[in-house]
C-alpha positions in Angstrom: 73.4 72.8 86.8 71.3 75.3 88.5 72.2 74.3 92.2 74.5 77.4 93.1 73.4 80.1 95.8 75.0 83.5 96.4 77.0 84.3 99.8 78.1 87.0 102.0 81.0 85.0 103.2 82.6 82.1 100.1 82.5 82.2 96.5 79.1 80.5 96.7 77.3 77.6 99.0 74.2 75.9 98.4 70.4 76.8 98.6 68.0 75.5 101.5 65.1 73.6 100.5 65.8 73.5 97.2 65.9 70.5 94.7 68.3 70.3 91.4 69.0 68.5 88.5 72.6 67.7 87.8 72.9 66.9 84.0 75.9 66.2 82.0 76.1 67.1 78.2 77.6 64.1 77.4 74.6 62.3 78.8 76.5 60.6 81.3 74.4 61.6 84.5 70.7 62.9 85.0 70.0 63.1 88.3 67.9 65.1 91.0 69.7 66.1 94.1 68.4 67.5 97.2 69.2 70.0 99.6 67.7 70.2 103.2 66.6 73.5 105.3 69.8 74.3 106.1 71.3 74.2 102.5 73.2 70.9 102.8 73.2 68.1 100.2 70.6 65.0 101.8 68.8 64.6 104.4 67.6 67.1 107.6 69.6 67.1 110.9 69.5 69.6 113.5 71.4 72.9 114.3 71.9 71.7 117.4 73.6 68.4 118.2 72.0 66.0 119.9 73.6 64.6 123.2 73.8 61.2 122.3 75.6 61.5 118.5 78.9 61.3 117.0 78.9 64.0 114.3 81.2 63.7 111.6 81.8 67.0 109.3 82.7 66.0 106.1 84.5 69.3 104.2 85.3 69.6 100.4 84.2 70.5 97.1 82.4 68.3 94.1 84.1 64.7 94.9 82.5 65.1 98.7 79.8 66.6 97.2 78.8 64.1 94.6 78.4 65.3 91.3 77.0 62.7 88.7 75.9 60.4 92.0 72.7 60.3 93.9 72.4 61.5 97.2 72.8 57.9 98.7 75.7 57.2 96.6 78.2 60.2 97.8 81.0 59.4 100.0 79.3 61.0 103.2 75.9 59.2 103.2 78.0 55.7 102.8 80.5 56.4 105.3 77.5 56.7 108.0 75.7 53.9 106.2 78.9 52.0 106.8 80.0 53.0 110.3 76.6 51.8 111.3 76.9 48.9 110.1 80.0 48.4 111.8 77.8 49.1 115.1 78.2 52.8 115.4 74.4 53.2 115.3 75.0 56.9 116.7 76.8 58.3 113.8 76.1 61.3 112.3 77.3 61.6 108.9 77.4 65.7 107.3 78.4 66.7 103.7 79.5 70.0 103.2 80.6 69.4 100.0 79.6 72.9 98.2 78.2 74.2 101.3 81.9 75.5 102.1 82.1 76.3 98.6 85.5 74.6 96.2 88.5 75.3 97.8 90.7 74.8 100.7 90.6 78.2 101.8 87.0 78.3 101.6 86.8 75.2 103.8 88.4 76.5 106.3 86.6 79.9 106.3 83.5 77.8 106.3 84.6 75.5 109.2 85.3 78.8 111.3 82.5 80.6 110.7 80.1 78.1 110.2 80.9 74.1 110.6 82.2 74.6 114.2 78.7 75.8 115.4 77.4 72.7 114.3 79.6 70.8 116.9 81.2 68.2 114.9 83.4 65.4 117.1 85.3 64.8 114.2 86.2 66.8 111.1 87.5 65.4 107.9 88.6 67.3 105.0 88.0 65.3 101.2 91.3 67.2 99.2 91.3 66.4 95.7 94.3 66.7 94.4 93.7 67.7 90.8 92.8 71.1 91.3 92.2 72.0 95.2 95.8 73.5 94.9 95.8 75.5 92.0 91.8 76.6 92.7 93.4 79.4 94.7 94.7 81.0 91.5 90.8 81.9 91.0 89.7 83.2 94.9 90.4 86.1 96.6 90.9 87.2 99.9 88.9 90.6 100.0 89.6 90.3 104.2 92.2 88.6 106.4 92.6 88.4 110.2 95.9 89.5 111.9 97.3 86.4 111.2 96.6 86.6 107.6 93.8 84.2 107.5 91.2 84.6 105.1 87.4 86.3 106.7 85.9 86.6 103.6 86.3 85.3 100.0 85.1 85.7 96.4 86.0 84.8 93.2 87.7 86.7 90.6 85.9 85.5 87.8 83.2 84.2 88.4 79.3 84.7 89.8 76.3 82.5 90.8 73.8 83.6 88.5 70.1 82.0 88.3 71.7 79.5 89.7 74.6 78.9 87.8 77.4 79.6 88.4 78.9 81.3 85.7 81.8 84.0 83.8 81.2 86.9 85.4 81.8 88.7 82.0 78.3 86.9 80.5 77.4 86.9 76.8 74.3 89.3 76.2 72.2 86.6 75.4 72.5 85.4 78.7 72.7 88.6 80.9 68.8 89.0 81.4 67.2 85.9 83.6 63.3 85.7 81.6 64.9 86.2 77.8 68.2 83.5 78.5 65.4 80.9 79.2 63.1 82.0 75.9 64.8 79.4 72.7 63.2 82.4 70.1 65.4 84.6 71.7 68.3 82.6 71.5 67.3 81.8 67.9 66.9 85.5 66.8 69.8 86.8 68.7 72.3 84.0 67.2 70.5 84.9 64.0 71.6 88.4 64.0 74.9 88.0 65.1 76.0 85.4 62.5 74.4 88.0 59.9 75.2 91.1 61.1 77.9 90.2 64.4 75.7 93.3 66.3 77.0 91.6 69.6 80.6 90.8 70.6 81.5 87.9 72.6 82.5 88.7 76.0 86.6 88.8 76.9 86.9 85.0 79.0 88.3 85.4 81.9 90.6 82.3 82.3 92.1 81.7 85.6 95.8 80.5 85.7 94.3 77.0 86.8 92.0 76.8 83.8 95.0 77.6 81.6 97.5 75.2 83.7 94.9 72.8 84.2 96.4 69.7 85.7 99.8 71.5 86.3 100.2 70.6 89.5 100.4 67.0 89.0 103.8 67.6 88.0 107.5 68.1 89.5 108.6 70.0 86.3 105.2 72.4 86.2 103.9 72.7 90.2 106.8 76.0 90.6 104.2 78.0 88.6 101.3 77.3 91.5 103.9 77.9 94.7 101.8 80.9 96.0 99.0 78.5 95.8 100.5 75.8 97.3 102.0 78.0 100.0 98.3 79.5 100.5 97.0 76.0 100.8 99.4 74.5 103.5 98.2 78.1 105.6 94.5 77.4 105.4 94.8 73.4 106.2 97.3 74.8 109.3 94.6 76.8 110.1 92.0 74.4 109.9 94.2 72.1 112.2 94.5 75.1 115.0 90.8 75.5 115.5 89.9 72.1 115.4 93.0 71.0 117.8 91.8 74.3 119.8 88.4 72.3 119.8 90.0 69.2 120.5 88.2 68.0 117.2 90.3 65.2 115.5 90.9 66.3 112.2 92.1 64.4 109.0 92.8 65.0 105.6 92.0 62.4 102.7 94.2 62.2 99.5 91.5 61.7 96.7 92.7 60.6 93.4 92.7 61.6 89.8 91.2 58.5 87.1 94.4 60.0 85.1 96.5 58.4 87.8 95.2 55.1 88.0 94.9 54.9 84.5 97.6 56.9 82.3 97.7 54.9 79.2 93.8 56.3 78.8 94.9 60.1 78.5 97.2 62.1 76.8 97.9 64.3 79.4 101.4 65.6 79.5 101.3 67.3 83.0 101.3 64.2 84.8 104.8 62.2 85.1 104.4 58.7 84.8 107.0 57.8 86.3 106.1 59.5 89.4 102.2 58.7 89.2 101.5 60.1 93.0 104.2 62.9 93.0 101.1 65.3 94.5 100.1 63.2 96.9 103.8 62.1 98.7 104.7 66.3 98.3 101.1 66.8 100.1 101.8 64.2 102.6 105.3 65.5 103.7 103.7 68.6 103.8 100.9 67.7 106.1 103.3 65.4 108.1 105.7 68.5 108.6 102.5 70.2 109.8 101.4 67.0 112.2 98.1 67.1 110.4 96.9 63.5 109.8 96.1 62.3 106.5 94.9 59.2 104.0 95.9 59.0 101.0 93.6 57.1 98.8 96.0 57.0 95.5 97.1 53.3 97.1 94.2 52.0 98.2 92.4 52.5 95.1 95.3 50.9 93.0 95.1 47.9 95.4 91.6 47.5 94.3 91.0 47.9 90.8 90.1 44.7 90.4 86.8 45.6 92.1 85.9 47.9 88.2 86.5 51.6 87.3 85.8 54.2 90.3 85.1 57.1 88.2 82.3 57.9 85.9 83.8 58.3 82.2 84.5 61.6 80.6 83.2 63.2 83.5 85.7 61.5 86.0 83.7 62.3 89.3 83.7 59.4 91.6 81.1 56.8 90.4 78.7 54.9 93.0 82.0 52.7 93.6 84.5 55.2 93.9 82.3 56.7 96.7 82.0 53.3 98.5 85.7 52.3 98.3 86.4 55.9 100.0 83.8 55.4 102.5 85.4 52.3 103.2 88.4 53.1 103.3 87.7 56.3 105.8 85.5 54.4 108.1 88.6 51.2 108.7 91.0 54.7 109.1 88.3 55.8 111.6 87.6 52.5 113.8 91.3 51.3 113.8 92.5 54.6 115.1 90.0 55.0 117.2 88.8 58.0 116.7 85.1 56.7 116.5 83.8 54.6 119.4 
């Protein structure tokens, strides 16, 4: 998917005016997604809040984003369909899925350097809990503040190229922009390689998270990601001091894994099922310790599974429905706490 744009600041963000097609290879999803002028997924808004608004700031990475969904289906546009609905007619919905890049330590560099000029009254934070933890294995903190925060951030092994966003050690069939896109270049070069192997295949470059994928999910496995984890609780602390500083109420929603709801599907040894939401009650203490307020989804969507399957298959992305049930779920958290009038 060619929706990737280079930054200064994160790993990547997201192009202004720009549309893109996501596609799966398994033919699951085809779909054209849009970003606005100031490189957010959907619709415009402006820089400057208006007086009469409630802004919501939605932080996260492909679940808040929406891959495989269409713009009106991601979590973000229903929660404001939603709270409107419900009467809150002033509600200002923005998903920064992407935008702050894939991990929590890019969320919060992104919320301090750029979601907080945006004004948000309320910042919520989508934490999926797959792989937000262990995606620190892959970025890295090229400058920290005296408090050892992170001020700028790239990733070790990989770069947005054309788009994509890709190995940074490339195969040489893909290294030159024009050419990669030519198929009788392709042809000839895989031609002469499988006669003559004139061009070696790059070194990967597999992060420990690509190589533990899923690790986390587990009491007997999670010891190998503790710098992560310890990184992790840091950046969502920090996130709570600028927001509190703000007084910007701030919560954090537990999203999910399909393996969860439905381990009989998967043979996936990292997860113990006898402990299905071991991540999410060690997150939660966590965040409780931290008196950072937090939803965790893992019950609610169990509650409900009578309602169909929330995730698109093989992919595993939230479907249309896994969106809605979240949106749900986030504005009831919102309206019977009171933190949206």
């Amino acid at each position: 998917m060619k929706c990737y744009a280079r930054d200064d600041l994160l790993p990547f963000s997201l192009p202004k005016n720009y549309s893109c097609l996501m596609r799966d290879y398994n033919g699951v999803f085809n779909i054209k997604t849009q970003f606005n002028s100031l490189g957010y997924r959907g619709k415009e808004f402006l820089s400057n809040k208006p007086p009469n608004i409630t802004r919501i700031l939605v932080l996260g990475d492909s679940f808040t984003f929406g891959i495989g969904v269409s713009d009106e289906e991601t979590y973000p546009y229903q929660l404001e369909k939603i709270l409107k609905e419900k009467g809150h007619s002033n509600t200002e919905v923005i998903n920064a899925g992407y935008a702050d890049a894939f991990s929590p330590d890019s969320y919060y560099l992104y919320l301090k350097k750029r979601g907080l000029a945006l004004k948000p009254d309320i910042v919520i934070l989508g934490f999926f809990v797959y792989n937000d933890i262990s995606d620190l294995a892959e970025t890295v903190w090229e400058k920290a503040d005296k408090d050892g925060l992170p001020e700028k951030i790239s990733s070790c092994c990989h770069v947005v190229d054309g788009g994509i966003l890709r190995n940074k050690m490339i195969d040489f069939k893909y290294k030159y922009p024009i050419l990669r896109d030519s198929q009788l270049f392709l042809l000839v070069v895989n031609t002469l390689n499988a006669r003559f192997k004139l061009f070696k295949n790059p070194i990967s470059m597999p992060t420990k998270d690509e190589l533990k994928l899923g690790c986390v999910m587990s009491p007997d496995c999670i010891h190998l990601f503790s710098a992560e984890e310890e990184k992790t609780y840091k950046v969502l602390k920090g996130i709570k001091d600028i927001t509190q500083k703000e007084n910007i109420p701030f919560l954090v929603v537990l999203i999910p894994l399909d393996h969860q709801l439905n381990p009989k599907d998967y043979n996936f040894w990292f997860i113990d099922t006898n402990n299905l939401d071991f991540i999410q009650k060690r997150i939660g203490k966590n965040l409780s310790e931290s008196r950072i307020s937090y939803l965790d989804l893992y019950p609610i969507f169990d509650k409900q599974r009578g309602r169909g399957r929330p995730f698109l298959p093989k992919d595993l992305h939230f479907n249309a429905l896994g969106g809605q049930i979240t949106a749900e779920s986030i504005a009831s958290y919102l309206v019977e706490n009171e933190l949206i009038k």
